[in-house]
PLY file of the C-alpha trace (Angstrom):
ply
format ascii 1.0
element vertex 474
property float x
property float y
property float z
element edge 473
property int vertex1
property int vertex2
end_header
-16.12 5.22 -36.77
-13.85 8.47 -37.25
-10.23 8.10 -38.21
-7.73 8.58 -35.43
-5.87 11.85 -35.76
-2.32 12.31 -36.95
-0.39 12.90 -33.64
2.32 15.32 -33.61
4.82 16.50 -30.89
4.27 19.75 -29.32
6.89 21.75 -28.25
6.86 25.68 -28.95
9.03 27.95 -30.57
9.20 31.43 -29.98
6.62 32.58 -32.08
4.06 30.38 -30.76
4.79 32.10 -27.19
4.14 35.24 -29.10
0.54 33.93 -30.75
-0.38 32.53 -28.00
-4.18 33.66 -28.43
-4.22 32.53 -31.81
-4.07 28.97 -31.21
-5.39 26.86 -33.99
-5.96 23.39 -32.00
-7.85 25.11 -29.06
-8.92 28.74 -30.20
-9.04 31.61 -27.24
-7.84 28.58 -24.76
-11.32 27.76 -23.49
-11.25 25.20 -20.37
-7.74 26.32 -19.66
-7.66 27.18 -15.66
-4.56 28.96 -14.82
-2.63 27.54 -11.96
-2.57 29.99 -9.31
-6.52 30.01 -9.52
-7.44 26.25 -10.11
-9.33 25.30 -6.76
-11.14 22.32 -5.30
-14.21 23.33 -6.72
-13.01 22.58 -10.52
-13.05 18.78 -9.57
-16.30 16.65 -10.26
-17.88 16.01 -7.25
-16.60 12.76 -6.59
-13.06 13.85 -6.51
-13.80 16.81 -4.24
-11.82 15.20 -1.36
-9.23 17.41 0.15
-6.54 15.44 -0.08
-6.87 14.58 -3.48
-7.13 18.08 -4.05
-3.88 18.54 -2.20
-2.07 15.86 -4.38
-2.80 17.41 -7.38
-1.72 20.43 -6.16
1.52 18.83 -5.14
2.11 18.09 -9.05
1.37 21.22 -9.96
3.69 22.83 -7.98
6.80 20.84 -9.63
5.64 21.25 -13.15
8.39 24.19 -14.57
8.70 25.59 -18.23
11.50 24.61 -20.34
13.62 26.80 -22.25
15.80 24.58 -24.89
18.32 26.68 -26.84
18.47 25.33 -30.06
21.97 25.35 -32.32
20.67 28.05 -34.71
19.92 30.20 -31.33
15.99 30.49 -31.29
14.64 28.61 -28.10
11.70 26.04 -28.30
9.80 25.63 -24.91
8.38 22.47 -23.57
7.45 21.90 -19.44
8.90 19.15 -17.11
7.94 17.73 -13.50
10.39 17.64 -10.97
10.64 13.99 -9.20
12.96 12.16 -6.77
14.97 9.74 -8.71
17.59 7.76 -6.27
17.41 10.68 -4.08
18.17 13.56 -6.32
16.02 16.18 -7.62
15.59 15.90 -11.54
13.39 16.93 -14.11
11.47 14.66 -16.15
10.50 15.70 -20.04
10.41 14.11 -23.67
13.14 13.02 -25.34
11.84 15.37 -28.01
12.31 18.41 -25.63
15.96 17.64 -24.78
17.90 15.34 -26.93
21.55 15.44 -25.29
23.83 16.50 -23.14
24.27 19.79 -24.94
20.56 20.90 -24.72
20.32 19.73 -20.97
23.00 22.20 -19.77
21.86 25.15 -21.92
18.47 24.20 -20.68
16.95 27.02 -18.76
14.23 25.48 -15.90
11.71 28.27 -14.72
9.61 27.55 -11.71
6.31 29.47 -10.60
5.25 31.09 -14.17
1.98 31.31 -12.71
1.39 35.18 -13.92
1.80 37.39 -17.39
4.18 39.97 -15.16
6.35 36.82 -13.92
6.99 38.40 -10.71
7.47 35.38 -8.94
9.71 33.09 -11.29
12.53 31.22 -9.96
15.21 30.43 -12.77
17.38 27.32 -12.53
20.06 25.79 -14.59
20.36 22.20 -16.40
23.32 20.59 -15.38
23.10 17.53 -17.46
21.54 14.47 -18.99
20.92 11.75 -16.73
19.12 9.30 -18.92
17.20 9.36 -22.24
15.32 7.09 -24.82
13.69 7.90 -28.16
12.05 5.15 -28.31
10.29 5.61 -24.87
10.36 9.73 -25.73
11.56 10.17 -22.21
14.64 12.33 -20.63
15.73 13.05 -16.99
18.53 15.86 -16.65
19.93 17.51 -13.34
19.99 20.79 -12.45
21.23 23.36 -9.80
20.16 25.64 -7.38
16.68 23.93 -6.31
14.35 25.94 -5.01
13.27 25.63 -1.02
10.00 24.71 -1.86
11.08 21.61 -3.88
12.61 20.23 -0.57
9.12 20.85 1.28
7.15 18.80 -0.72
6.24 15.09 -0.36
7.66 13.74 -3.11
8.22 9.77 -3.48
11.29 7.86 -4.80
10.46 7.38 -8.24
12.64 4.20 -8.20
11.14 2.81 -5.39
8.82 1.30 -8.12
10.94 -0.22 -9.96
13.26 -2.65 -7.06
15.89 -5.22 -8.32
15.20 -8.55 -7.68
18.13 -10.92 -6.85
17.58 -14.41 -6.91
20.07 -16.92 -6.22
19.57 -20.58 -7.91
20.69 -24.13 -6.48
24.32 -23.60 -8.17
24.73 -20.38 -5.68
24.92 -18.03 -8.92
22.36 -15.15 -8.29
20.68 -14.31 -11.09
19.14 -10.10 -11.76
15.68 -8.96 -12.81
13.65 -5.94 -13.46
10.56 -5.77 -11.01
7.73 -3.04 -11.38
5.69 -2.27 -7.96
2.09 -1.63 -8.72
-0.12 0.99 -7.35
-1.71 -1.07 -4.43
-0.87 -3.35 -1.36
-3.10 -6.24 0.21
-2.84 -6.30 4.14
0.40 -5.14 4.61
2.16 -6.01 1.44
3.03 -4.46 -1.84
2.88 -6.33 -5.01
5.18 -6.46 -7.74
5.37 -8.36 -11.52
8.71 -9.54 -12.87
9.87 -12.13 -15.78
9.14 -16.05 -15.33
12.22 -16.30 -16.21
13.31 -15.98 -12.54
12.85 -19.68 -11.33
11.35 -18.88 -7.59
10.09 -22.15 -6.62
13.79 -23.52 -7.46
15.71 -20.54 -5.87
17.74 -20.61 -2.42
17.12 -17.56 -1.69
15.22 -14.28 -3.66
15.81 -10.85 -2.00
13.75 -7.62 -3.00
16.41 -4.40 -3.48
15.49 -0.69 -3.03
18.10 2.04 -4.06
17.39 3.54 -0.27
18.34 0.24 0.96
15.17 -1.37 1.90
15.59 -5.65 1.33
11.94 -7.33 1.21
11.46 -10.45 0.83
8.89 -12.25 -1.59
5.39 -13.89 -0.43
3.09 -16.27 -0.90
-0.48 -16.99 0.08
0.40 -20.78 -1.07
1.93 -22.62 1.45
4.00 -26.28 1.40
3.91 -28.10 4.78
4.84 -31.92 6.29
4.47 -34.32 7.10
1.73 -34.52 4.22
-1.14 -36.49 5.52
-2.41 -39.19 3.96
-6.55 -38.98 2.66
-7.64 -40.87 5.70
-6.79 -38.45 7.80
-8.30 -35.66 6.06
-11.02 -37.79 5.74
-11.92 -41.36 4.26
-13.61 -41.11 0.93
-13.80 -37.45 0.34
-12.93 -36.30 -3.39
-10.31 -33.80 -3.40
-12.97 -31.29 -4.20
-14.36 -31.78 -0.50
-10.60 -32.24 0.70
-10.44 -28.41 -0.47
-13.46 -27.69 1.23
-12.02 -28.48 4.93
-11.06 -25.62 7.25
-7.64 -26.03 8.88
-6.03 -23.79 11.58
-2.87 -22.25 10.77
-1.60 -20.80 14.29
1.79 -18.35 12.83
4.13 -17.14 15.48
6.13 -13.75 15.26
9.57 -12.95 15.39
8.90 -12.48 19.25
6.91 -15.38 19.97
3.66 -13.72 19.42
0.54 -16.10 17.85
-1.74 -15.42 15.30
-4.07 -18.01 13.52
-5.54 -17.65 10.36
-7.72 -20.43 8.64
-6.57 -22.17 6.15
-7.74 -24.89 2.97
-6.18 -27.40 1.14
-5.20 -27.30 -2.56
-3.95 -29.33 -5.01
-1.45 -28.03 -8.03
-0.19 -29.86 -10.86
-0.85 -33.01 -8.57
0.80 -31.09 -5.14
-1.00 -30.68 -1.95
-0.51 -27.32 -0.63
-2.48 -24.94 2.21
-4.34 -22.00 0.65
-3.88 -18.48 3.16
-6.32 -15.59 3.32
-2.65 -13.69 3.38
0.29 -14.00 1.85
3.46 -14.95 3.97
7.38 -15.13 3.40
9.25 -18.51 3.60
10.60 -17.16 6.91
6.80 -16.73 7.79
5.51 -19.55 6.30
8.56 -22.17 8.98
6.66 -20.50 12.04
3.31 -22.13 11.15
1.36 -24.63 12.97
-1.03 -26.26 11.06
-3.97 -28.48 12.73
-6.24 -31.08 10.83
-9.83 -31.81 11.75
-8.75 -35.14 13.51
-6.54 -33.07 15.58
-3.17 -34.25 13.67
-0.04 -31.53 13.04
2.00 -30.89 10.26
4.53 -27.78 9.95
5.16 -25.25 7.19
8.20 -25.61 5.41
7.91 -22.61 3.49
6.22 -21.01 0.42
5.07 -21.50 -3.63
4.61 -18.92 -6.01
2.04 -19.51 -9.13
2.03 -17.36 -12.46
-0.33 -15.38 -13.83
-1.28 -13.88 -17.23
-2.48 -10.23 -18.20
-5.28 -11.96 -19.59
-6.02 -13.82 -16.09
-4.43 -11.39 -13.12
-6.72 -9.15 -11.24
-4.04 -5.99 -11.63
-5.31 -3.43 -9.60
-4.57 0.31 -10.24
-3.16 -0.20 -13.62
-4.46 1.86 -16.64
-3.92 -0.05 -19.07
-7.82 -1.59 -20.49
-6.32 -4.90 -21.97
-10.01 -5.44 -23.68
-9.34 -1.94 -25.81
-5.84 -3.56 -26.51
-7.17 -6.94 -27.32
-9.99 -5.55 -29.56
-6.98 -4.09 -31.90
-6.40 -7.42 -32.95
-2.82 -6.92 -32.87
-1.18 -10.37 -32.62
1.95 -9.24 -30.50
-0.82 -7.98 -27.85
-2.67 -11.27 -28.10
1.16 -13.02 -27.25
1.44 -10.70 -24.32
-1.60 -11.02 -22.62
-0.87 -14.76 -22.84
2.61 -14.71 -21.72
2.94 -16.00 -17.87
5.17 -13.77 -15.57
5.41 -13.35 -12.12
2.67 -11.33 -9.83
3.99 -11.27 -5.81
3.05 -9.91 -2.47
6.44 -8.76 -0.56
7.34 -7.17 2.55
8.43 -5.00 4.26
7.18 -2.21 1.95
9.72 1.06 2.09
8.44 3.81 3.98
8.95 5.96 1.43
6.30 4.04 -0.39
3.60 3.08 1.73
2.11 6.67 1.78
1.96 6.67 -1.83
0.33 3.12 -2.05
-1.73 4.04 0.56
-2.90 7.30 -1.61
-3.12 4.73 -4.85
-5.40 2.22 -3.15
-7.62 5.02 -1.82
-8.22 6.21 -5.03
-8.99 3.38 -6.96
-12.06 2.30 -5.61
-15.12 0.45 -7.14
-16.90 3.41 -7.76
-13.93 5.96 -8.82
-12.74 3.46 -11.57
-15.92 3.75 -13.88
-14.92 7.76 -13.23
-11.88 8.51 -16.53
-10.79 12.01 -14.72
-7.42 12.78 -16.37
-5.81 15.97 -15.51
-2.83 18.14 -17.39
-0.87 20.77 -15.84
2.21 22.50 -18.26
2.80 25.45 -20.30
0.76 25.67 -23.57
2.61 28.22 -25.84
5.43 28.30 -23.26
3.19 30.66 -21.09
2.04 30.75 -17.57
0.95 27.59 -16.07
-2.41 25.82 -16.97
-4.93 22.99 -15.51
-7.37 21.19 -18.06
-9.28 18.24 -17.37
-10.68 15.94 -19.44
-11.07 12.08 -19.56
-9.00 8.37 -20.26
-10.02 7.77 -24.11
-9.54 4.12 -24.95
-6.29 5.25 -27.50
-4.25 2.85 -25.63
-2.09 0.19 -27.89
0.68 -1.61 -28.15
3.68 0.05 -29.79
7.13 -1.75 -31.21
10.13 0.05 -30.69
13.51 -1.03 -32.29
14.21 -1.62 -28.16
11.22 -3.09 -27.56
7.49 -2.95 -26.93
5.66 0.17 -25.16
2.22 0.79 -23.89
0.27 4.49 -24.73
-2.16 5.42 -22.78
-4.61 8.14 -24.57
-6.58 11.40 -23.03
-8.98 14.51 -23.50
-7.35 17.06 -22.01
-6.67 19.92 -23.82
-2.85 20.71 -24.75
-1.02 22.79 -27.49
2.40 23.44 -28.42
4.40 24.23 -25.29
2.19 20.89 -23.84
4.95 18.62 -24.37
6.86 16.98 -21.19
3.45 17.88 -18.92
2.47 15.88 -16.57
-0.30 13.52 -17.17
-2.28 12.92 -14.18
-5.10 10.07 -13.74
-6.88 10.56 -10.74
-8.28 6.51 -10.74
-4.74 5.52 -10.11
-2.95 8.37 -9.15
-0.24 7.74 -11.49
1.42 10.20 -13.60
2.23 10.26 -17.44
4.54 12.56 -19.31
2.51 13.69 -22.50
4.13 13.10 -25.67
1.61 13.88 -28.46
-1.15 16.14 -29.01
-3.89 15.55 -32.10
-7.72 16.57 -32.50
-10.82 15.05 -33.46
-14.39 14.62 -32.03
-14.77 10.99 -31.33
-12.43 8.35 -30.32
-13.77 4.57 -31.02
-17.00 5.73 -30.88
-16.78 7.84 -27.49
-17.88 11.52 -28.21
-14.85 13.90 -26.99
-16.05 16.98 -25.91
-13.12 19.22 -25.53
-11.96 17.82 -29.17
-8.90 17.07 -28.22
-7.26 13.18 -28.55
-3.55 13.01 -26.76
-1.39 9.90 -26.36
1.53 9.40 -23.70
3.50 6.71 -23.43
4.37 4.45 -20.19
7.50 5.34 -20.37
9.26 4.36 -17.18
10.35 0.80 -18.80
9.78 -1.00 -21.90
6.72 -3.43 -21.15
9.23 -6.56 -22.15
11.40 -5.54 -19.62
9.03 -6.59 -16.67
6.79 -9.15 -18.57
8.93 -11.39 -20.73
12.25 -10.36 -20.75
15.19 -12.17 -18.95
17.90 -11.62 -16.14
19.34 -8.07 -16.69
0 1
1 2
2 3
3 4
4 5
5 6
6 7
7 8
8 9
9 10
10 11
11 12
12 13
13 14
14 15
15 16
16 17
17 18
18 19
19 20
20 21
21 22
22 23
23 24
24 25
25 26
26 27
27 28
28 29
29 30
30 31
31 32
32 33
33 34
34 35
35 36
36 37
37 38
38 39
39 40
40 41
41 42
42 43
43 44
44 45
45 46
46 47
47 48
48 49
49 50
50 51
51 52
52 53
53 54
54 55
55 56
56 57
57 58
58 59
59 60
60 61
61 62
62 63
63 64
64 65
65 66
66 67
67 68
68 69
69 70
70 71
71 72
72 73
73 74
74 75
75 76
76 77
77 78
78 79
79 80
80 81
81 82
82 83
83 84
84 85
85 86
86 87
87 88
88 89
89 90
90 91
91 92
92 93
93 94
94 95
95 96
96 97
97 98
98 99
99 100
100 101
101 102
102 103
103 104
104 105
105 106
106 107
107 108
108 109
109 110
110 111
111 112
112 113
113 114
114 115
115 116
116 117
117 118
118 119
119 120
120 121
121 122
122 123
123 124
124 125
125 126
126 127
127 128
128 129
129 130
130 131
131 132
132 133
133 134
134 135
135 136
136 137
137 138
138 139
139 140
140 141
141 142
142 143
143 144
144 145
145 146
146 147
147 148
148 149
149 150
150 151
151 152
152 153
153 154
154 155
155 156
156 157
157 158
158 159
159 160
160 161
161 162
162 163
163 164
164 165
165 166
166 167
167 168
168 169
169 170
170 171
171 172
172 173
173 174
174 175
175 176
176 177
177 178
178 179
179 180
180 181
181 182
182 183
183 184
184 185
185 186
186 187
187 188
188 189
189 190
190 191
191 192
192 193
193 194
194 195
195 196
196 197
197 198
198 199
199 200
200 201
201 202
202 203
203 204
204 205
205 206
206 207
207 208
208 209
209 210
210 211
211 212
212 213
213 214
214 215
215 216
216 217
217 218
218 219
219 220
220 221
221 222
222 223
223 224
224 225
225 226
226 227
227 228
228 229
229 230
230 231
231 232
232 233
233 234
234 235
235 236
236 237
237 238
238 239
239 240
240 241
241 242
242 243
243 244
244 245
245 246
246 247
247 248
248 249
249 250
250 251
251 252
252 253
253 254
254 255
255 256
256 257
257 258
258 259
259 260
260 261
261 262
262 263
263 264
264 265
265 266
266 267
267 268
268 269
269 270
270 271
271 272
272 273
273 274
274 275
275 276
276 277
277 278
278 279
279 280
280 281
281 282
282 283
283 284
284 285
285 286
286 287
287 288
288 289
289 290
290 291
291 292
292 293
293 294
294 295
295 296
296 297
297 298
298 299
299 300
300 301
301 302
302 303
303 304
304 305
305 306
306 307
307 308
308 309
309 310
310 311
311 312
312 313
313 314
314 315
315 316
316 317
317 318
318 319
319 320
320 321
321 322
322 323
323 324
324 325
325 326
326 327
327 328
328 329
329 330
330 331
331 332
332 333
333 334
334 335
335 336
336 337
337 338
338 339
339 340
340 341
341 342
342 343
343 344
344 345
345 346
346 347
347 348
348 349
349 350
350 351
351 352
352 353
353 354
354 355
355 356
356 357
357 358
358 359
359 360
360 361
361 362
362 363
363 364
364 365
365 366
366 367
367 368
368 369
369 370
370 371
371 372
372 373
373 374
374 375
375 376
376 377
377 378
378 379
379 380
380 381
381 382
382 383
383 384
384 385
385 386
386 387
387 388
388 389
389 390
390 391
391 392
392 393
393 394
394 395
395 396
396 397
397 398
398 399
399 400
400 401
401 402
402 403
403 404
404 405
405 406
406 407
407 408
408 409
409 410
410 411
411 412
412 413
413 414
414 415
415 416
416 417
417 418
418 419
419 420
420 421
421 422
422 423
423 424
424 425
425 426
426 427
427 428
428 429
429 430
430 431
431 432
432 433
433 434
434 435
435 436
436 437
437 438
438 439
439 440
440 441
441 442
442 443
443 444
444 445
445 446
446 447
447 448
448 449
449 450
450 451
451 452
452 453
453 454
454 455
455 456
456 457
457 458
458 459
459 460
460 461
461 462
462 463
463 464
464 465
465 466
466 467
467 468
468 469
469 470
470 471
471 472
472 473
């Protein structure tokens, strides 16, 4: 098996703008398409969907080149993505493209270098550093003067995924946690992981908090219920293997009155009876039921139960993270976290601003587009025009300790050179994006032949893994 490559940063510096054609990591820039001429037609056939084609697109168009003056006055150049962070337009980069305040207002942000003759460049100004993290290689700054077209795209609230949870105990103190929203719903409800730490099935009272205001609440398809019947009623003799086996009639009425009855089946946890639901409800949900046993008895629902789950045991959907590649590195920390219970839950209402995106996520990732790796980058190798290349996942993903804590990287094909650094990383499967953070080369990756000889690693950088899967209150 062939040795992983060193992997190295890759921002430019003037005179790599200047060589451009004599790049050493991907000579005369084969399989780079430039921006303004990338069409449908580049995708594989199974991605050829219009609307896909319009998402990436949509990227594309908020990817800008980064001009960092530097304190001995040359300039390195890196590219960004504009997103919607609580509302406000930022740009998103490496921490090794802009360290500090300093370099985020001498910063220089150039929009639509889509053409040598730059005819149709739009320069705006850093204002400053909103947040930043070596350890994660991430930086946000602000800046001024946003162009028009930055207002006309659909762009979602990048903090919509990741809500605050309040949870308020049986003492009345409420209690903080760090929730991240993954990329799909079920029915009509998102679902979110946070710490065990948060005692649910103990808590008064557990609210779901959006910055645009939004409160959801949490749900459950696991449902408690009196009066309890007793076995006779359920049947005399039956093991509680048949006792699960029984259909019951759960009849739910609406805030207006309104009925709907689902089926339901009884099951036993940690020596509990409970009702199993093919959806998940809140407690509020949950005190509107009705629930009818085969001898025509009634019992009512008194509200909801939340079980935990492990990495090693959930059925995370839309996640790109291959926890057998992680497992195989026989890393013990990984072996710990795949191990370590936390907290997967439906909620609702989901936000408007993030049902579309969901909705785009859980179109994506079906059976047959998951076995398909399509990974996309759009920046600006050599700090020139803007460029597409495609490639594939590669199974570089790992488990990395920071002095902060741990983070995941996620590892890719596509072809990227100096200049490459703070691009978006774009996996069509999920339709989540990356910010790529390191560039090497090589020709196979854990046995995997990579065709475009490239081997890049980004890291997921919106939160340090802890944060959301062991960690405490904040």
């Amino acid at each position: 098996m062939a040795k992983l490559p060193e992997f190295k940063i890759e921002v430019a510096t003037e005179a790599d703008v200047e060589g451009e054609m004599d790049c050493s990591k991907n000579p005369g820039h084969v399989g780079f398409i430039p921006f303004k001429d990338f069409a449908i037609d580049h995708l594989s056939q199974i991605w050829q969907e219009e609307r896909i084609f319009e998402y990436i697109r949509n990227i594309g168009e908020r990817v800008v080149r980064l001009v960092v003056k530097c304190d001995d006055g040359q300039c390195n150049y890196g590219s960004g993505l504009v997103e919607n962070w609580a509302g406000q337009y930022v740009i998103a980069t490496n921490h090794h493209v802009i360290e500090n305040e300093k370099q985020a207002k001498q910063c220089l942000i150039e929009f639509d270098f889509n053409s040598d003759d730059r005819s149709d460049v739009i320069v705006c100004e850093g204002t400053g550093l909103l947040e930043t993290s070596e350890a994660l290689d991430k930086t946000l700054i602000t800046f001024q003067h946003v162009p028009k077209k930055i207002y006309d795209l659909n762009m979602v609230d990048e903090t919509l995924f990741i809500p605050e949870v309040a949870s308020t105990d049986e003492n009345g103190q409420t209690h903080r946690y760090q929730a991240l929203i993954l990329p799909n719903k079920v029915n009509d409800a998102g679902i979110l992981v946070m710490p065990l730490t948060c005692e649910l099935n103990k808590a008064r009272e557990t609210m779901v908090h959006f910055h645009e205001g939004t409160i959801s609440k949490l749900a459950s398809d696991v449902m408690k219920f009196e009066p309890i019947p007793r076995e006779p009623r359920l049947g005399v003799g039956l093991s509680n293997q048949h006792i699960g086996d029984l259909k019951l009639t759960v009849a739910i009425a609406d805030i207006k009155g309104k009925m709907k009855t689902l089926t339901g089946n009884i099951e036993f946890i940690e020596r509990e009876v409970f009702i199993k639901l093919p959806e998940a409800l809140t407690n509020e949900e949950a005190q509107r039921c009705t629930i009818t046993f085969p001898d025509g008895s009634v019992s009512k629902g008194t509200g909801v139960h939340f079980l935990p789950t492990t990495l090693a045991t959930a059925n995370l959907q839309g996640l790109d993270i291959n926890l057998d590649n992680l497992l195989s590195t026989g890393i013990p920390a990984i072996h710990v976290l795949a191990n370590k219970p936390f907290w997967s839950l439906a909620f609702k209402p989901i936000p408007r601003g993030l049902t579309e995106q969901l909705d785009i996520q859980k179109r994506n990732n079906t059976q047959e587009r998951r076995l398909v790796h399509t990974a996309i980058v759009i920046g600006h190798p050599h700090g020139g025009r803007k460029m597409v290349t495609i490639g594939k996942h590669l199974p570089l993903g790992t488990l990395e300790r920071t002095e902060r804590g741990f983070r995941f990287s996620i590892g890719y094909s596509c072809k990227t050179c100096r200049g490459s650094s703070g691009s978006p990383v774009l996996y069509l499967r999920s339709c989540r994006w990356y910010i790529h953070a390191r560039g090497g080369t090589g020709t196979e990756c854990k046995g995997e032949i990579v065709e475009t000889g490239n081997l890049n690693k980004a890291f997921w950088w919106k939160k340090y893994i802890n944060d959301i899967f062991i960690e405490g209150s904040m």
